[in-house]
Each structure stands twice: as C-alpha cells, then as structure tokens.
N, C-alpha and C positions, 0 to 999 in steps of 0.2 A: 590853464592847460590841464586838460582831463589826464588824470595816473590811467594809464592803458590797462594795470593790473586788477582792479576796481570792477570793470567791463570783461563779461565775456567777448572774445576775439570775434567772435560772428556779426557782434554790434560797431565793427570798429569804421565800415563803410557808413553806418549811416549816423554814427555817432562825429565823425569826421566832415559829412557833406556840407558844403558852404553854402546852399542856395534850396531855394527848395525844392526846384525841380528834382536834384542831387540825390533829398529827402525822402521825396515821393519816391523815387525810383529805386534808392534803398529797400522801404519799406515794401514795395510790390517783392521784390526778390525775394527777399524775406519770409515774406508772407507765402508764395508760388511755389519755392525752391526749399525752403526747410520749416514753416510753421504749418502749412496745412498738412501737406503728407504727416507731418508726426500726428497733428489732432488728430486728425482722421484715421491715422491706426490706431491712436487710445481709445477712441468714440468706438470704432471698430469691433474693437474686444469689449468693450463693457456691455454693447446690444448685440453682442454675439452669446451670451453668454445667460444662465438658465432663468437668471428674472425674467427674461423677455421671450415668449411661444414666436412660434413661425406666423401664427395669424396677427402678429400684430402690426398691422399695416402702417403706421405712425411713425415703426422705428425707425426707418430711412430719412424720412423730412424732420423727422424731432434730433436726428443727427447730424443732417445739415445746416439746421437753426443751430443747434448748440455749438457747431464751428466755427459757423458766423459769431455767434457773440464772442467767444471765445478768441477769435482772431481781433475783434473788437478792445475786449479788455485790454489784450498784451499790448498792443497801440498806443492807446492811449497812453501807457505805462509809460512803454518807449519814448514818446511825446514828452512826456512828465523827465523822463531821464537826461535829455536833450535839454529841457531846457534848465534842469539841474535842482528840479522840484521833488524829484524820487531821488531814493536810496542807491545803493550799489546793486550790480545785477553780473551775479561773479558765474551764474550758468540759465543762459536760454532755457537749455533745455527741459532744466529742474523746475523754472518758473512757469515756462507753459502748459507741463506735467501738469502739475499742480492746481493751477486756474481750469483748466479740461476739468479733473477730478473734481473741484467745486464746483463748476457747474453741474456737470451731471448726478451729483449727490441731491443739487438742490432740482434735477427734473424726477429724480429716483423716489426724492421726500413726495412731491407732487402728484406722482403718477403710480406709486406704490406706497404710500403712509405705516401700512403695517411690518412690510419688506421691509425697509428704509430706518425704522425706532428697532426692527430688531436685531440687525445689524451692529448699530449702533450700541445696543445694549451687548451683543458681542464681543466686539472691541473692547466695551470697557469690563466686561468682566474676565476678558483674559487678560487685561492687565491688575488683576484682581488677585488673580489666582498664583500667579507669579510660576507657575507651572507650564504657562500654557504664551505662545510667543504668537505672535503675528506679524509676517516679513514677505519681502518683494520679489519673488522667484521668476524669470522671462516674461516681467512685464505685467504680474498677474498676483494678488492679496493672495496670500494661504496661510492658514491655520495648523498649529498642530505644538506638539508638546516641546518642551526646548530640546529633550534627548532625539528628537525626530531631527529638528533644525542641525543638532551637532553631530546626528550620523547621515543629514542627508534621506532620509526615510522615508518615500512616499506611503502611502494610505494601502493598505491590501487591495489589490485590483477587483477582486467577486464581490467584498463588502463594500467599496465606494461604488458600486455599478448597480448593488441592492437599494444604497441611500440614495441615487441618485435616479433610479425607474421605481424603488419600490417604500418611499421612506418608511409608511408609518409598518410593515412589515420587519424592516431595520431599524425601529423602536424597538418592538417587542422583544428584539435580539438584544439590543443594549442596554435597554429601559426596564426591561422585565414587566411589563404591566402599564396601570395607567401614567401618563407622561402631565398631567394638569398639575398634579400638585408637588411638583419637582420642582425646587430652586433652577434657574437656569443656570449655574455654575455649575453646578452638579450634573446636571442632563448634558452641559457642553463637555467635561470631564468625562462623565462615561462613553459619551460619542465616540471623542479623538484614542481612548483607550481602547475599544472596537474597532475603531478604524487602524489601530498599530502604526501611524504615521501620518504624515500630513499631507492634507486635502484644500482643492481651492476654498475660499472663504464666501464666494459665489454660490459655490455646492452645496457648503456645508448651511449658509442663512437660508438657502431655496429648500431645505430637506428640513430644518428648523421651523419654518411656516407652515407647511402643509403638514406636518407633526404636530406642531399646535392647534393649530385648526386656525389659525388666523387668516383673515379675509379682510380684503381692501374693498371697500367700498366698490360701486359700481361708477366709470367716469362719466360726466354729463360734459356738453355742450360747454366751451370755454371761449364766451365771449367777454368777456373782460378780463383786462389785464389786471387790472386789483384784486378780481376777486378768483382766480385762477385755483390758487390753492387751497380756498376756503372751499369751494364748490368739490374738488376732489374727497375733500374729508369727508362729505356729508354723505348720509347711506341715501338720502334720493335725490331729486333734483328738483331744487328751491325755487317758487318763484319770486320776482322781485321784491314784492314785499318781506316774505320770511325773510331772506339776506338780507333785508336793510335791518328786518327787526333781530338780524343774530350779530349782527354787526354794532348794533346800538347798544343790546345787553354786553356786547364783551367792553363798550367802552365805557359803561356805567361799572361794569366791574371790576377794569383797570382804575379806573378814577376811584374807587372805594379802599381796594387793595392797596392803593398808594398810602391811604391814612392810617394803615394800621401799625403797629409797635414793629421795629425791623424784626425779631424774631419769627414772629406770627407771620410776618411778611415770608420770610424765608422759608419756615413752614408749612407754605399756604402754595407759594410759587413752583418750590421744586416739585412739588408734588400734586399739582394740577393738575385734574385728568379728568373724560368725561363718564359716563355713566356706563362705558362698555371698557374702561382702563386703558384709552387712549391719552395722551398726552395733549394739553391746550396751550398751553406756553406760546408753541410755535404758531398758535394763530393769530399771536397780537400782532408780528411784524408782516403779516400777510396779509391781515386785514387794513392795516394802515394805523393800529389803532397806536401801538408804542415800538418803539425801532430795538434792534438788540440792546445798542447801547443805552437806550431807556432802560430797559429792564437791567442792564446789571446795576446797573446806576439804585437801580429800586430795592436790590438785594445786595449792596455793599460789595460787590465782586467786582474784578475787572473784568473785561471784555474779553481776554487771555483765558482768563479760569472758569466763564462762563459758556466761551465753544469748546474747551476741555470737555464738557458735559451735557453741553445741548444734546448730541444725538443720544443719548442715554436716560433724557428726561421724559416721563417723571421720572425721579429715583426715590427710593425706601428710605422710612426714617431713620433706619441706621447709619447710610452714609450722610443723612443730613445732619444726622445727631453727631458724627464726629467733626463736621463742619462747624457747630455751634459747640459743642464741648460739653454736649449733654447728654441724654440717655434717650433712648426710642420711645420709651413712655412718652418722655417729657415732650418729645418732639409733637406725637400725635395727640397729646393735652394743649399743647399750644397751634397746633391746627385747627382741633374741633372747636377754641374757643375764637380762634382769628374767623372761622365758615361761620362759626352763629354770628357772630357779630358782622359779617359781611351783610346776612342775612338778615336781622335786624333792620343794617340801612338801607340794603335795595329797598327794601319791604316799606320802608317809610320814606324813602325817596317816590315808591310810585305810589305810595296815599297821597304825599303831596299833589305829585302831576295830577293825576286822578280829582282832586278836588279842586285844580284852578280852574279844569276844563267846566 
C-alpha cells in the first residue's frame, strides 16, 4: 500500500490506476492538462529572454523538441515510480522545473558554449564571494548583493537599460578602463555595485559576454546525433575525416590521462582547456569518449561534487590547490609535469603506429 504522503496529490490518479488503459489516460491528462502548459511557459521565458535575437529562427522548434523530451523524461520517471523503482516524488512541480532547466542548460552548453561556461563561472563565483546571492524572483535567476535581496532592491532603471542596449559603454562607467585583465569576481562585484540592486542573471551573463569580447563559434549543419555538440564547439565546420581524427586524439588522450599519478590527473583535468581558454572536459561525454561518471571516477570525486563544478570548468589552480591541499605553485608544477608526460606518450604512441604501417 503506497503512504499517499510520499507522492504528490496530482499523482494520486495515476499512481492509483489498476489497468492500463486507467494508466495511459492518467498520464495523457497529466501531461495535456498541467505538464505541458508549465514546460511550455519555462521554455517560454528562457528563449524569450536576451541570449536569443529575434532572428533566431530555431527558437520555436528547438522548444518544441525540448518539451517533447522533457515530457519524455518525467514519464518515464513516473513509470519508474509506479512500478516502485524511483524514489519519492513529494512535488510535480519542482521536479519538472527542474528536468526543463536541465535540458535547456544542456541545449544553451550546445548552442552557446561561451554564454553557457560563463554563466556557469557566475554562479560559482557568487557563491565565492559570499556577498553576492543568487535567487528565484517570478519565475526568473537574478543576481545581486545580499543587502539588495533583504531590501528587495531592483537594479537603477537608466543604468540596467545602459547594460543592457549599451554594455561595453556600462563598462567604462563601472570598469573604469580595460576589462581583460580584471578577475571576474571583481568585474561582477563592481557591476552589481553600479547597478545599486539586483538584475536578471540573463542580463547581467548577456552584458558579461559582449564585454568580454567572447564569441561562440559559428553553428554548422547538425547531422549526427553524437557528434552535435562536438561540431558546435568547433570555429569551422569539420569534414568527416577531421571529426573522426579529433575524436580519436581526445580518446588517445583520455586513455593516457587515465595512467597518470591521481594528483597530475586532477591537475591536468580540472584544468583542461584548449588553445583559446575554452574548457575540453566537457567533450569527453559528447564525443562518447568517457561518460561523467568515468571522469569523476578518474578524479576521485563523486559524481555530486563533480556537477557542483562542471559548469565552472576549467577552474584555477587555486581552487584546485585547496582541493588537493596544496599551494597554486605546486598545482601548475604538477600540471606541466603530468602535459610533458602526456606528451612524451602520445608522441611515442604515434612512432609506434607510424612504424607498424
């Protein structure tokens, strides 16, 4: 006998039904009557909203797809729930929130890579800063100082309408000069203290990028599903051979990285990046090459402490260093010597191949 309390009350028809037609017809209502309409208004706001221009034709269908999967997932769940294979499910509403927002983080990593890490790097340095809070106001991420949260203090209307038609003009006002070589805790600190209150976190990452000067790749042609989010990363567009051959380097490279000492492993990992200080991490479980839970598995983390940090990676040897319980030196000494040595073995792995041929 199911404890009713365990369930939210919205599942109580289809958690109830004896037959399956009972089942199916639960789950249609369900789905018709209170799961689309909600996705559909989170979907809603999040491609309403300033990562995405008016020309971008995609957004309509790329938000019908993500409904679809999205109405996909919770099913399943419910399925899983039914037959008493999942956990407790004490509110709908919070868990379909939520499964929406993953998705669309992971079409936002996809379709915006540079938006998307520095975001990411956002979040986690306002929880850094221990000044600076980020919370859920009508449905919508905002940013701003804790004194702002506890008086309620939106953003000065002239200067969030500067950052937001005129950013890098709303640098010079808060930045005083060039913005490259500002820590970004400090550049987000000076921001929210210009802006005298808080602002969406939507505004404030879209006013963050085009201050930076960061640029996303150009998209190409997405016909495979595997390789979807390899090809968005890339600045042109691969033909099948490069993909096979950048595909094969990252699994000769995983395969190396595995052998090295855990330290240098960790050293080497969180701080992966390629030659423009983008983050590579993320392309092992997108290429197929090792799934999350390989890689925390490779860095002694659990799988908990390692989405803690994904969207923030790479990260600096400082916070690596207090991870390992060492010093920043020590960290980028035990990098450069885990890269030469990586280096060493690809390099003698392809004398080998090179001479069997």
């Amino acid at each position: 006998m199911r404890t009713r309390s365990r369930y939210d009350p919205l599942l109580t028809t289809y958690l109830e039904a004896s037959s399956e037609r009972a089942e199916r017809d639960a789950l249609d209502h369900l789905s018709a009557k209170h799961l689309r309409p909600l996705i559909g208004k989170l979907l809603k706001r999040r491609f309403s909203g300033p990562v995405f221009t008016a020309v971008e034709s995609e957004g309509e269908q790329a938000s019908d797809d993500l409904c679809q999967e999205a109405l996909l997932t919770i099913v399943r769940h419910l399925q899983q729930l039914k037959r008493g294979s999942a956990g407790d499910l004490h509110d709908l509403n919070a868990y379909a929130s939520q499964v929406t927002r993953n998705l669309f983080s992971d079409y936002l990593r996809r379709k915006r890579p540079a938006r998307w890490s520095l975001e990411g790097k956002v979040r986690y340095v306002s929880k850094l800063l221990g000044t600076t809070e980020l919370w859920d106001r009508d449905g919508h991420s905002v940013i701003g100082r804790s004194e702002d949260r506890r008086l309620g203090r939106s953003a000065n209307h002239r200067k969030l309408q500067m950052l937001i038609n005129s950013p890098c003009r709303a640098a010079r006002a808060f930045a005083d000069g060039d913005v490259s070589s500002v820590p970004l805790a400090e550049l987000l600190t000076r921001l929210l203290n210009w802006l005298d209150g808080f602002a969406s976190l939507d505004q404030v990452v879209q006013a963050l990028v085009q201050i930076l000067g960061l640029v996303d790749p150009p998209q190409v042609s997405q016909t495979s599903k595997e390789g979807v989010a390899v090809l968005d990363l890339l600045d042109t567009s691969p033909s099948a051979d490069v993909l096979l051959e950048m595909r094969e380097m990252l699994r000769a490279l995983w395969a190396e990285v595995l052998l090295l000492p855990p330290r240098q492993k960790m050293a080497v990992l969180l701080n992966l990046r390629d030659d423009k200080g983008r983050g590579v991490i993320a392309l092992l479980p997108i290429a197929g090459i090792a799934t999350v839970a390989e890689i925390a598995s490779a860095l002694e983390m659990s799988e908990q402490d390692l989405h803690a940090v994904w969207q923030a990676l790479p990260i600096d040897d400082r916070e690596i260093a207090e991870r390992l319980g060492l010093s920043a030196p020590d960290v980028a000494n035990l990098r450069a010597v885990g890269r030469a040595r990586l280096k060493r073995r690809i390099a003698k792995s392809e004398h080998n191949l090179s001479g069997d041929q």
